[in-house]
C-alpha atoms as one frame of an Amber mdcrd trajectory, in Angstrom:
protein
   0.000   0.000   0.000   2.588   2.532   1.103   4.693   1.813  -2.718   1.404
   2.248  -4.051   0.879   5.669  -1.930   4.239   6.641  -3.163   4.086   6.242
  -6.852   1.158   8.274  -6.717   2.672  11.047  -5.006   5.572  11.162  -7.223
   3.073  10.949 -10.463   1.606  14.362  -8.840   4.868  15.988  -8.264   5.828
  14.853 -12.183   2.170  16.133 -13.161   3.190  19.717 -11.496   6.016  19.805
 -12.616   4.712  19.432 -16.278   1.824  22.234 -15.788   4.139  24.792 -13.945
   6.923  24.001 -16.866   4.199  24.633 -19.635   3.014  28.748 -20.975  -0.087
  29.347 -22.877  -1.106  32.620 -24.386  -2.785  33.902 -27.022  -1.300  34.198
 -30.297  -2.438  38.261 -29.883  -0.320  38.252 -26.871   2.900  36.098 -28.527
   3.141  38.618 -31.897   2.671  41.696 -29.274   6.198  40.161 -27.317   7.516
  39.446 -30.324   7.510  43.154 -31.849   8.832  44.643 -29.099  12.307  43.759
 -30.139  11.851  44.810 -33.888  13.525  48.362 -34.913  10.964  51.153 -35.725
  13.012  53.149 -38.285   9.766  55.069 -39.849   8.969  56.031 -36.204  12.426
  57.268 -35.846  12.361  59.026 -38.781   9.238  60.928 -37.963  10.176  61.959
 -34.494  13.410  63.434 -35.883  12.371  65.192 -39.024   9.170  66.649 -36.658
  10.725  67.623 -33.301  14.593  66.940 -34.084  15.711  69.609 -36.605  15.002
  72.854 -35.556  17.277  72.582 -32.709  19.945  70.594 -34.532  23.388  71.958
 -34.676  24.286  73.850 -37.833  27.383  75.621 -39.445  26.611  78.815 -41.045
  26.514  78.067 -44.774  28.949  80.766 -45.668  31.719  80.267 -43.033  31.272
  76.402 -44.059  32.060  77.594 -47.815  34.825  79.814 -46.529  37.023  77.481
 -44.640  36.285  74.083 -46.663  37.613  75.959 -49.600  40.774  76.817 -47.344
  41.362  73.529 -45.971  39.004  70.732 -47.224  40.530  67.948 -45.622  41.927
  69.401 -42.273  38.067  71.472 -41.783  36.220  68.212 -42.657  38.469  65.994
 -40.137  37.804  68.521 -37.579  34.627  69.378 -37.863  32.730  67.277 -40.212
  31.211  63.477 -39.644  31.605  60.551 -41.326  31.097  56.433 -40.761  34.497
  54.322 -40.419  37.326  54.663 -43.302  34.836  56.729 -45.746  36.526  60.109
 -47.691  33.021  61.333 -47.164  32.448  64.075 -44.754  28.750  65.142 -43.397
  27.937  68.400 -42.114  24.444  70.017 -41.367  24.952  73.742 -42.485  22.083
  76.226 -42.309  21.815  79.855 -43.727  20.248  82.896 -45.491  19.925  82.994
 -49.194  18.319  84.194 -52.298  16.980  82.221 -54.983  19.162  82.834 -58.429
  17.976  80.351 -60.341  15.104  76.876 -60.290  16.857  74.742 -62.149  15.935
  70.524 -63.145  17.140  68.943 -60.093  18.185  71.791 -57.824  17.943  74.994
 -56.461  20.805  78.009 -56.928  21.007  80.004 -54.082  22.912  83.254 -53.056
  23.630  83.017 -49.668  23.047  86.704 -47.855  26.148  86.839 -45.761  28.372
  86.955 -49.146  26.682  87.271 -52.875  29.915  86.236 -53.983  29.002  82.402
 -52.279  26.533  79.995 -53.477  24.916  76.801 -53.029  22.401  74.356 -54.186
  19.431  72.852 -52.349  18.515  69.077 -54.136  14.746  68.956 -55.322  15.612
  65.026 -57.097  18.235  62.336 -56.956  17.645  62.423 -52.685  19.613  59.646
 -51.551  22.660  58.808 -49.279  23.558  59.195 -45.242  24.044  62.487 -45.121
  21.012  63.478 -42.611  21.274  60.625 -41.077  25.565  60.449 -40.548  25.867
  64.485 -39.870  22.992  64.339 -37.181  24.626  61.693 -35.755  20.737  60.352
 -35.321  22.242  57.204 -34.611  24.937  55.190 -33.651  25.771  52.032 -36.132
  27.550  50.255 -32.680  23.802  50.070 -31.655  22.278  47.864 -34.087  22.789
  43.897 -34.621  22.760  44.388 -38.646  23.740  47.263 -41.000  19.758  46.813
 -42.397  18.430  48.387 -40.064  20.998  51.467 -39.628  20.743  51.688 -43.752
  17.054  51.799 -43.331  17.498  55.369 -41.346  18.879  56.779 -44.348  16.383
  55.852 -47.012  13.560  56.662 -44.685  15.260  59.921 -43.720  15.528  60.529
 -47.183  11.460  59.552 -48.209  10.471  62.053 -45.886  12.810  64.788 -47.162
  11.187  63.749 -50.927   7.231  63.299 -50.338   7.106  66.034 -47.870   9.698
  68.960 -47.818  11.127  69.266 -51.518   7.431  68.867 -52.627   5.783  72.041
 -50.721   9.099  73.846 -51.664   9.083  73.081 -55.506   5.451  74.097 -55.081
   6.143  77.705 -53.958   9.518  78.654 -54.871  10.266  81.601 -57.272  13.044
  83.060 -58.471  14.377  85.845 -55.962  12.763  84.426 -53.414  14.924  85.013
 -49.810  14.606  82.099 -47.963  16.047  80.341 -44.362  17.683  76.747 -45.068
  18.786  74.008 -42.586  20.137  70.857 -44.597  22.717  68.213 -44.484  25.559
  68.011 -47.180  27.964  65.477 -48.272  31.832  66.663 -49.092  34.059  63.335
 -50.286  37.997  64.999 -49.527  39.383  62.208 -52.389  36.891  64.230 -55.044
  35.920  67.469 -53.834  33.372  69.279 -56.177  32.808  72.352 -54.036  30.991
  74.513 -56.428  28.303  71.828 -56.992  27.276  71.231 -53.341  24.062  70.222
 -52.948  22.095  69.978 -49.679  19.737  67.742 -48.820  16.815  69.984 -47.443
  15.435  69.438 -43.576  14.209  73.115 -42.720  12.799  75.863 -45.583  11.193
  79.004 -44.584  10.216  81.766 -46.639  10.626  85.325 -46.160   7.594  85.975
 -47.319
């Protein structure tokens, strides 16, 4: 009676063991736990181009102009930012301007400070890490694969398309003065300085 007694006991104990070992939830509940983990790059992306920019850190457009064209490699190693071994060199510049000329893919601009200085603001061809690099929105140590880190860029870069160059293209005119915040690429290997273009953040019309 008492081995009987026992094997009971320890099928009870085994039988607990199994239940406390075992989880149930609802499939709701399992996809929920799973997403936390996943990267949300559009939300990212949003959050910075809506409450990020307009206190980001810019260069004034026409001291940038000034001392890259004195020392492009030495200004861009000091001041400029860039991923690993890469020639290229980000910057976010911002500054006062008049509009000289709409042209296909750009926008010429005087800048105030010296009519003798201009740049161009990009209206097509919007790709590359320059927002995302010279921001310095994130940190490429932080993520598990370079997917998601790319992924900043090109959604940096669809918002910049279907939502700033769009209303700007829109009202632009020739002579227009205008306030610019953008980020701009400079690659110290094959510097093209008088064919910057910047990749628009912040526009605001004088008008």
């Amino acid at each position: 009676m008492k081995q009987v007694i026992k094997y009971i006991v320890f099928a009870l104990l085994i039988g607990l063991s199994l239940y406390n070992a075992v989880y149930f939830e609802s499939l709701d509940d399992h996809k929920r736990g799973q997403n936390k983990g996943v990267f949300d790059v559009k939300t990212l992306a949003i959050d910075f181009m809506a409450s990020k920019t307009e206190t980001l850190p810019a260069i004034n457009a026409s001291e940038f102009l000034v001392n890259i064209a004195d020392d492009i490699t030495g200004y861009c190693k000091n001041n400029g930012k860039k991923l690993g071994i890469s020639d290229n060199y980000n910057f976010i510049i911002e500054g006062n301007a008049t509009v000289a000329t709409i042209e296909d893919e750009n926008i010429l601009l005087v800048l105030n400070d010296d009519k003798e200085q201009h740049i161009r603001i990009a209206t097509d061809f919007i790709f590359g890490n320059a927002i995302r690099d010279a921001s310095a929105i994130a940190d490429i140590g932080d993520f598990q694969n370079t997917m998601d880190f790319n992924s900043i860029s090109v959604e940096l870069n669809n918002i910049v398309r279907e939502t700033v160059v769009p209303l700007l293209k829109q009202k632009v005119e020739e002579d227009d003065e205008l306030y610019f915040k953008g980020a701009v690429e400079v690659n110290t290997k094959h510097p093209d300085l008088q064919h910057l273009k910047v990749i628009p953040l912040i526009i605001k019309f004088k008008k």
